[in-house]
C-alpha positions as CSV (number, residue, x, y, z in Angstrom):
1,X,103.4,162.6,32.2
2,X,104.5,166.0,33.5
3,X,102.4,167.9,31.1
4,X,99.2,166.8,31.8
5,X,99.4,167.3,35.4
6,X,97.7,170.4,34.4
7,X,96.5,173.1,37.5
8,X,92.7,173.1,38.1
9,X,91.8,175.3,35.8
10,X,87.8,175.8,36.4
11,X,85.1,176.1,39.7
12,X,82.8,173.1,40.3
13,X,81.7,173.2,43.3
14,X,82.2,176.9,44.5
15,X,86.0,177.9,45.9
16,X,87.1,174.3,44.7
17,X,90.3,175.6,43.6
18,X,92.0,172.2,43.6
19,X,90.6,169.5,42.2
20,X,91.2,165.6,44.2
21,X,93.0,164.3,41.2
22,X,95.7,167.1,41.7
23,X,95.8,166.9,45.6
24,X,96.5,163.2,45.0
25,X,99.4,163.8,42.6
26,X,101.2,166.6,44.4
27,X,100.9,165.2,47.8
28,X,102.4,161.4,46.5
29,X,106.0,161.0,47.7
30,X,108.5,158.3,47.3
31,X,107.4,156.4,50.3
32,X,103.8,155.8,49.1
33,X,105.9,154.6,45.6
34,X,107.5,152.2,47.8
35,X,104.3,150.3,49.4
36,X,102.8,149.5,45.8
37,X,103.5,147.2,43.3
38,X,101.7,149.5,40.6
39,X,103.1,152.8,39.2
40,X,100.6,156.2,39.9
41,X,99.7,157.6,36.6
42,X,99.7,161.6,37.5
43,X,97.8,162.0,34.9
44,X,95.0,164.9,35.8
45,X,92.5,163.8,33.5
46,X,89.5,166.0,34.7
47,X,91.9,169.3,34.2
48,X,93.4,167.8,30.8
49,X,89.4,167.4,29.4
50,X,88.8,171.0,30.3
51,X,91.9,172.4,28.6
52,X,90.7,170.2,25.4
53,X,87.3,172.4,25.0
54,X,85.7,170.2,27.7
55,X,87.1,167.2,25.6
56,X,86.4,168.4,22.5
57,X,89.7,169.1,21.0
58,X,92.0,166.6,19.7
59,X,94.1,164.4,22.3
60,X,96.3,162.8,20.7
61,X,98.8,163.7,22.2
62,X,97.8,162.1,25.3
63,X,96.9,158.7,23.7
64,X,100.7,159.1,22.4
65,X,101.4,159.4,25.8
66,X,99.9,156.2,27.1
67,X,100.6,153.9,23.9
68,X,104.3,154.5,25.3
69,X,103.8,153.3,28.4
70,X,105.3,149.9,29.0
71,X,103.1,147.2,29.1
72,X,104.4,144.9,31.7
73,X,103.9,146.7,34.4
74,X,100.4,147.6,36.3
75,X,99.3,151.3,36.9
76,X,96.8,153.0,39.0
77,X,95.3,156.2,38.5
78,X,93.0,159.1,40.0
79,X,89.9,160.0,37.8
80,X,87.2,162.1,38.0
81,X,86.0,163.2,34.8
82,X,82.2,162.0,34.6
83,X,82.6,160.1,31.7
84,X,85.7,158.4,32.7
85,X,89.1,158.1,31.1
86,X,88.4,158.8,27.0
87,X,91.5,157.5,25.4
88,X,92.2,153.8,24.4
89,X,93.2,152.3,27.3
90,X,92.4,148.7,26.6
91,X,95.7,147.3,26.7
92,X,97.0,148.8,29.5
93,X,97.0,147.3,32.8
94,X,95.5,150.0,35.2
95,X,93.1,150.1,37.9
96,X,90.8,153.3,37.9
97,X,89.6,154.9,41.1
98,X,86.9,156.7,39.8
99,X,85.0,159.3,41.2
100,X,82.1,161.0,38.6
101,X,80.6,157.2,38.0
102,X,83.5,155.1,35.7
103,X,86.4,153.3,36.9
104,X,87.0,150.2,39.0
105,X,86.4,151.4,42.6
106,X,84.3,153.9,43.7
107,X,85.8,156.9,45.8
108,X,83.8,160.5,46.8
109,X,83.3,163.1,44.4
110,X,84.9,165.7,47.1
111,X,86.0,169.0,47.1
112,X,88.0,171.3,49.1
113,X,85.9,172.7,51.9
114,X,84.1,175.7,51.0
115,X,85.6,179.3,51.9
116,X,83.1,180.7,54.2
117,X,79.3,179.6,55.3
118,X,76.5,181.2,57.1
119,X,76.6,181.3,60.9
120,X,75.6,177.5,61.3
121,X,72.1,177.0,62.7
122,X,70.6,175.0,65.5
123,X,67.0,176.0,64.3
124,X,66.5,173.4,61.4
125,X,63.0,174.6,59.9
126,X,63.6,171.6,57.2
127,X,63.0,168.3,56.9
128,X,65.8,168.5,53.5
129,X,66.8,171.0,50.9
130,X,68.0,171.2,47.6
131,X,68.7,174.4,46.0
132,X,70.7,174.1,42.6
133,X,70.4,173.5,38.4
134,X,67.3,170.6,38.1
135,X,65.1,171.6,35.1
136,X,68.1,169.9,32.2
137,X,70.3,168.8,34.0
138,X,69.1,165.1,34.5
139,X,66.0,163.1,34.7
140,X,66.8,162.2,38.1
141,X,66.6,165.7,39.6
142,X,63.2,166.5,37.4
143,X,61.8,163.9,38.9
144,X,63.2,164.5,42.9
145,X,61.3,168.3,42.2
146,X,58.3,167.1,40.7
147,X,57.4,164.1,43.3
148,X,58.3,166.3,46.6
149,X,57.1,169.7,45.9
150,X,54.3,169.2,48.0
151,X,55.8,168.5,50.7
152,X,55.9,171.7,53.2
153,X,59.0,171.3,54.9
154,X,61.1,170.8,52.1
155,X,62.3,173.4,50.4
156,X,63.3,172.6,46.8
157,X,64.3,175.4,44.0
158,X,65.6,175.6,40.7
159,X,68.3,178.5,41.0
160,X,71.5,178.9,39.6
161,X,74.0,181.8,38.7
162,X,74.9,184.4,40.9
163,X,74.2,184.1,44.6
164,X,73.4,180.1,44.6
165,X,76.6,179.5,46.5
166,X,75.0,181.3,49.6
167,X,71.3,180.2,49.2
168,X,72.3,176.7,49.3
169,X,75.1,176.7,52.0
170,X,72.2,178.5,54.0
171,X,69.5,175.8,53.1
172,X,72.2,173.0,54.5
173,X,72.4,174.7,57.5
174,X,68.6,175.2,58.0
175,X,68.1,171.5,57.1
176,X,68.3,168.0,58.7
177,X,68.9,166.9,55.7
178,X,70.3,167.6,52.3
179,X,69.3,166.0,48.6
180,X,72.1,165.5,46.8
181,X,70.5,163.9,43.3
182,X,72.8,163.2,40.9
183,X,73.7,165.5,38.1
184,X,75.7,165.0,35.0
185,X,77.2,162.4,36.5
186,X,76.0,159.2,38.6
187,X,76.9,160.9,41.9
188,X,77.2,164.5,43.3
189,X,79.2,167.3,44.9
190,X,76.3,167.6,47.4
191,X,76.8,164.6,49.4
192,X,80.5,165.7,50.0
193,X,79.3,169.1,51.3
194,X,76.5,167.9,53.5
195,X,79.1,165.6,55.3
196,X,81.4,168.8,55.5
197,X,78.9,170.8,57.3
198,X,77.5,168.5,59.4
199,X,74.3,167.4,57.7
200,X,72.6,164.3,56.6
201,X,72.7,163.4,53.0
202,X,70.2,161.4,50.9
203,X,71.8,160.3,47.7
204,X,69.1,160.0,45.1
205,X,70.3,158.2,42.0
206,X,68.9,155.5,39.0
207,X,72.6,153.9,38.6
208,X,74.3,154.0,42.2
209,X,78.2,155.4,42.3
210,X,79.0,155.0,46.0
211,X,82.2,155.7,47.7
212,X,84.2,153.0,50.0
213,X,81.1,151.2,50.3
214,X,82.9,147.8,51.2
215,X,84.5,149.6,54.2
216,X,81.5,152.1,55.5
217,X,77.9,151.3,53.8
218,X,76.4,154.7,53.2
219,X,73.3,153.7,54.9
220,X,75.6,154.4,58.5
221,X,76.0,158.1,57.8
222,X,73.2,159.1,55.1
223,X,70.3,157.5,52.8
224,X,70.1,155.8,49.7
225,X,66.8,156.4,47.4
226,X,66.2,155.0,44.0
227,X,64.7,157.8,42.1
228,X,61.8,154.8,41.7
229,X,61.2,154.8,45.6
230,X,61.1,158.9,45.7
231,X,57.2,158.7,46.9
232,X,58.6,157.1,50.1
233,X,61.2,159.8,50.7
234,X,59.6,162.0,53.4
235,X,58.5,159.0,55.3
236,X,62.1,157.4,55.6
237,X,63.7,160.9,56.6
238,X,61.1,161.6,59.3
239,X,61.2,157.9,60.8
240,X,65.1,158.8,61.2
241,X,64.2,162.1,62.7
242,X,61.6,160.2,65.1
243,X,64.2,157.9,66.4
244,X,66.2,160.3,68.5
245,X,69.1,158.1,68.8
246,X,69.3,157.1,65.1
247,X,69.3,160.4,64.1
248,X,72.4,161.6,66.6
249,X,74.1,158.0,65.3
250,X,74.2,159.0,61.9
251,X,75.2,162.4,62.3
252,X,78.1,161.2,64.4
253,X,78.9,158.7,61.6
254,X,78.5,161.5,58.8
255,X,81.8,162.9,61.0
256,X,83.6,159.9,60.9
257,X,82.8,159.5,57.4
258,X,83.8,163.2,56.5
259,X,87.2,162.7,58.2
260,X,88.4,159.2,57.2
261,X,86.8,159.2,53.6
262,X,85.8,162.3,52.2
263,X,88.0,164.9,52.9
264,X,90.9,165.3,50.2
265,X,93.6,163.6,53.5
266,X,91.3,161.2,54.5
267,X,90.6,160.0,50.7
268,X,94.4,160.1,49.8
269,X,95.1,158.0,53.1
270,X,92.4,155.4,52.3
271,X,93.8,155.1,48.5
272,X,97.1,154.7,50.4
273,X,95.8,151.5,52.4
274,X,94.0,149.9,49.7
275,X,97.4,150.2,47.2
276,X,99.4,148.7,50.4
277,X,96.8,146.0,51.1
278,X,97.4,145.2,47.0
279,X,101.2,144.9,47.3
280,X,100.6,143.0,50.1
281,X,98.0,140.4,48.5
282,X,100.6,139.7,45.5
283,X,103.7,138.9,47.4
């Protein structure tokens, strides 16, 4: 499989200049082989599609690849293309931890933390904040702009390109909390980032993708909104703010959850326990 642990070759988020799927296969050692009964497939699949034309180019090579694998044995594997592993995998016994919306458990779409940010604010002038591609990019986000852009103390634009990075760092910072619709995918970037700096996010989705849920429930440390309920937004945010308490709780648990599940360590560790807890289940 050594050739398609391919570098991170492309940007998305900003300064993420290692993708998860590669952290997770050059930090794996012999003793985390030892604690699981299935083999790691360092396969970086996300990296692989992009070298392909964005998976437009023929693969066959790595469907060769897996079609050689031995079939009696069980594999796990790291993916976070949005779309999910593309080759015929049918056959082949291997649990997915997928990250962009496909696989069998759910874990963050995270990135590396971001090189610099602007001084971080105390003033927050905003309820929430979004500042990033929407008219496109997916129903989801057309409708987040359309249903809250009267609403004064949320600041919602449609920018992309050159300078983005620092608007919408800068509109975290200014906010209590951030929207983090989905894109492309079922889940988003922005959640990751809020957590990072500190800030409350509301995950606004139609199909929900949500990370470790079984372990921490999102509603601890952010805010769940079906794009159907998007009307009630505001009113759900500022009750949070109102309750003084609430508000410093979940902001406390947005740490927590930064440390222990989001971050690239804290993700690998929790992967780690979950692979032990499976070797351990089928003694």
């Amino acid at each position: 499989m050594s050739k398609f642990q391919i570098q991170t070759n492309h940007y998305n988020p900003c300064d993420n200049s290692i993708i998860f799927e590669e952290y997770f296969g050059m930090k794996y050692r012999d003793s985390d082989r030892k604690e699981t009964d299935r083999v790691y497939l360092p396969c970086y699949w996300t990296n692989y599609y992009v070298s392909k034309g964005h998976a437009t180019e023929d693969m066959s090579d790595l469907q060769e690849e897996l079609n050689a694998l031995p079939r009696d044995r069980s594999y796990f594997t790291i993916s976070q293309w949005d779309d999910g592993i593309l080759q015929d995998i049918s056959d082949l016994d291997i649990f997915i931890y997928g990250q962009g919306g496909y696989g069998d458990y759910a874990i963050p779409l995270n990135c590396i933390p971001h090189g610099s940010h602007p001084t971080k604010f105390d003033l927050k002038p905003n309820l929430a904040s979004f500042v990033g591609s929407i008219a496109g990019r997916h129903p989801v986000r057309e409708k987040m702009a359309k249903a809250l852009a009267s609403e004064k103390d949320i600041l919602i634009e449609d920018r992309m390109g050159k300078g983005t990075f620092y608007k919408f760092t800068k509109a975290m910072h200014e906010s209590k909390f951030a929207l983090c619709p989905r894109g492309y995918g079922k889940t988003s970037f922005r959640i990751c980032e809020a957590l990072e700096v500190g800030v409350i996010p509301v995950y606004i989705y139609d199909e929900p993708w949500i990370p470790f849920e079984d372990i921490l429930p999102f509603g601890a440390y952010g805010i769940k909104c079906h794009i159907d309920n998007i009307e009630n937004l505001p009113e759900m945010m500022r009750s949070i703010v109102a309750d003084k308490d609430l508000f410093k709780t979940m902001k406390k648990n947005g740490e927590i959850a930064y440390n222990r599940f989001y971050s690239y360590e804290g993700c690998r560790q929790q992967i780690l326990k979950m692979e032990r807890k499976h070797n351990e289940k089928n003694k």
